[in-house]
N, C-alpha and C positions, 0 to 999 in steps of 0.2 A: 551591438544593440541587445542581445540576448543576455549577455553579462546584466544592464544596468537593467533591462525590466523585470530581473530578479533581485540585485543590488536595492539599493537606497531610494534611486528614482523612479522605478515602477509604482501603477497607479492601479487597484481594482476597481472595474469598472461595475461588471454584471456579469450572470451566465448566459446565455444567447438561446439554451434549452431549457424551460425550465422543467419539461415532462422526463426529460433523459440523464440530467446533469451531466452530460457529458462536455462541453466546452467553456470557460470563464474567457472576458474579455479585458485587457489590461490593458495599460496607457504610457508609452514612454516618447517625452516632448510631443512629439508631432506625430508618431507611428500609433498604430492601436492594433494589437495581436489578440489573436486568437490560441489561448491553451490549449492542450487536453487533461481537462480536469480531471479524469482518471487516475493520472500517472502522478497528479501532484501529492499526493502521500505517499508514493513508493520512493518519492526521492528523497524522503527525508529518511530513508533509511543510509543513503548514502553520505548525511552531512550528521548524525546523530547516535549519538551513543542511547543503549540499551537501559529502560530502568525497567519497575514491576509492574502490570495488572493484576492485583490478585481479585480470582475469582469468588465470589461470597460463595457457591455452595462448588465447592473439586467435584469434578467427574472423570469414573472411572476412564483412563484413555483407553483403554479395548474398546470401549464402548463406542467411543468418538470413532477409534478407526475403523469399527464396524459398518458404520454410519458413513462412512466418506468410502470404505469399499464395496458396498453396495451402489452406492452413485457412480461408482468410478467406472467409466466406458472400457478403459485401456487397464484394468486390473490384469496382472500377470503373476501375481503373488498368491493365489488361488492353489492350497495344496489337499488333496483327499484324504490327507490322515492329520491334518494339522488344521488350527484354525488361524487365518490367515491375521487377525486383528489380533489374537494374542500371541501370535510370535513378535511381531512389530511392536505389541505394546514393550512385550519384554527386552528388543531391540532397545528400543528410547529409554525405558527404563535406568539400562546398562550403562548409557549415555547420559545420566539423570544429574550428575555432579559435573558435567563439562557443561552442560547446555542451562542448569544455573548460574557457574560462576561466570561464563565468558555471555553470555546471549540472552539471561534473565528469565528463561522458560525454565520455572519451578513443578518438578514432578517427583514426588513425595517418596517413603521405599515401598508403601502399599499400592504402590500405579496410578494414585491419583494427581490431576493436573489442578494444580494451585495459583498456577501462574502464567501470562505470557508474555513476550516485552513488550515493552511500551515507549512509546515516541516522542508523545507529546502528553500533556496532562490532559489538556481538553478535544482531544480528536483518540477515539479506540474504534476500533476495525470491525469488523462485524463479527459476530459473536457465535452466528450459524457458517462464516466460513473455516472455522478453528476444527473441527475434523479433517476437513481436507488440507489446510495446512500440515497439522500433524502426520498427515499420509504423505505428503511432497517434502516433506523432511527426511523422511526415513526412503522414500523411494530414489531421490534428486541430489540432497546431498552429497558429495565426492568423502566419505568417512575415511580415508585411506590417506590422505593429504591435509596438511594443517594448513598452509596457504588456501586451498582450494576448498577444505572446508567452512571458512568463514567467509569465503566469495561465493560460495555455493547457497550456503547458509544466507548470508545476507540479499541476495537474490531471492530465496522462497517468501523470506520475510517483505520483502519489496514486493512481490505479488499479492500476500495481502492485506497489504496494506494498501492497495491500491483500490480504487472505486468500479466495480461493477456497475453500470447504469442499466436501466431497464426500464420499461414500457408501462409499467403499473408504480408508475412514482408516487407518492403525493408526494407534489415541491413543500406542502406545509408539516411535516413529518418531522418529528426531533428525533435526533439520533441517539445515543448513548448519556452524550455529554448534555443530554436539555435544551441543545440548539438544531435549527434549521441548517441542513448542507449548504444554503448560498452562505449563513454567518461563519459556521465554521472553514469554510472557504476563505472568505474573506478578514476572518480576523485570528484565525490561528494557523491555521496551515500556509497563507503565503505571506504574513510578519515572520514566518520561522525560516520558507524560504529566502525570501530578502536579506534575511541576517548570515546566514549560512552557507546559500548555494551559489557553485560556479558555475553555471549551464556548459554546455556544449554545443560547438557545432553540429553536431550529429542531429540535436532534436529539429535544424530546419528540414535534416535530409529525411529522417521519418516523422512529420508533422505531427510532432510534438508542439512547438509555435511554428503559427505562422499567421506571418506578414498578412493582413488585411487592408490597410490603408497609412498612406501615406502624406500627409498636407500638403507638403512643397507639389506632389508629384501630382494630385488634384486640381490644385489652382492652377497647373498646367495646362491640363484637361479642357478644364471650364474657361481658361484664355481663349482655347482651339475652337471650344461650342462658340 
């Protein structure tokens, strides 16, 4: 069942939140599931290859990592004779020609960030969580492993791209691309999953979907009332 409500035959229905965005509600025959809309852009890391966002104005990445180690609770990178945002910038830096040509994140020889990959034409990720990415790259990443660096890699990118919801929404709020999150929900992010994605088992066992109603299993129901 989870195959085809991402397959051909799934139907968008609505989000069921609209203050939170955190859950979309889909249609396959007779069943109606409930997503978690958060995780639906992290999977298209999984079915899609890397192109560019280039940024209109580069900023320095010391600067971003500054910015995302100062937020950071669990910072362990903190040294008294070194600045911690400019050794990492210089890290990525180093990394500047791998992590263009294989993963689309363009960073210039003067340290500026030009670029980050991209998914989709019309869905970009938030634009304030790009320092902290930049930090869980260089923190998270396995660099010592080429297997395990692009599953590592692919991973950070999967987080975020993934939807943060929150308490202070406006549902009518455009995002990047000019559209409202229920549109780009429903007509770019899960047309690309339909075409692309093979779900898994696994998302009944951590409710990723799930089963909210069944017809056969209702009309049961209401025979018994």
């Amino acid at each position: 069942m989870y195959l085809c409500l991402f397959r051909q035959q799934g139907t968008f229905l609505s989000e069921t939140d609209a203050q939170f965005r955190k859950y979309q509600l889909f249609t396959y025959r007779s069943k109606t599931c409930c997503v978690l809309a958060t995780q639906l852009p992290k999977l298209l890391v999984l079915v899609n290859s890397f192109t560019y966002f280039i940024l209109q104005d580069p900023i320095p990445i010391h600067q971003l990592l500054a910015v995302a180690l100062k937020e950071d609770e669990s910072n362990d990178l903190t040294d008294e004779t070194s600045d911690p945002s400019t050794d990492i910038a210089a890290f990525l830096q180093e990394k500047a020609p791998m992590l263009d040509d294989y993963f689309s994140l363009k960073i210039s020889e003067d340290g500026f960030l030009h670029g980050i990959p991209l998914l989709l034409e019309n869905y970009i990720p938030s634009l304030e969580l790009v320092p902290f990415y930049l930090l869980n790259l260089a923190k998270r990443v396995n660099w010592e492993s080429e297997i395990e660096c692009f599953q590592t890699f692919c991973q950070e990118t999967a987080n975020f791209y993934a939807i943060v919801p929150g308490d202070d929404v406006d549902i009518e709020e455009k995002l990047l691309n000019g559209q409202t999150w229920k549109w780009t929900i429903e007509h770019v992010i899960y047309p690309e999953l339909k075409r692309f994605l093979f779900p898994s088992r696994i998302w009944a066992d951590d409710s990723t979907v799930v089963e909210l109603a069944d017809l056969p299993t209702l009309y049961k129901v209401f025979e018994r009332c």
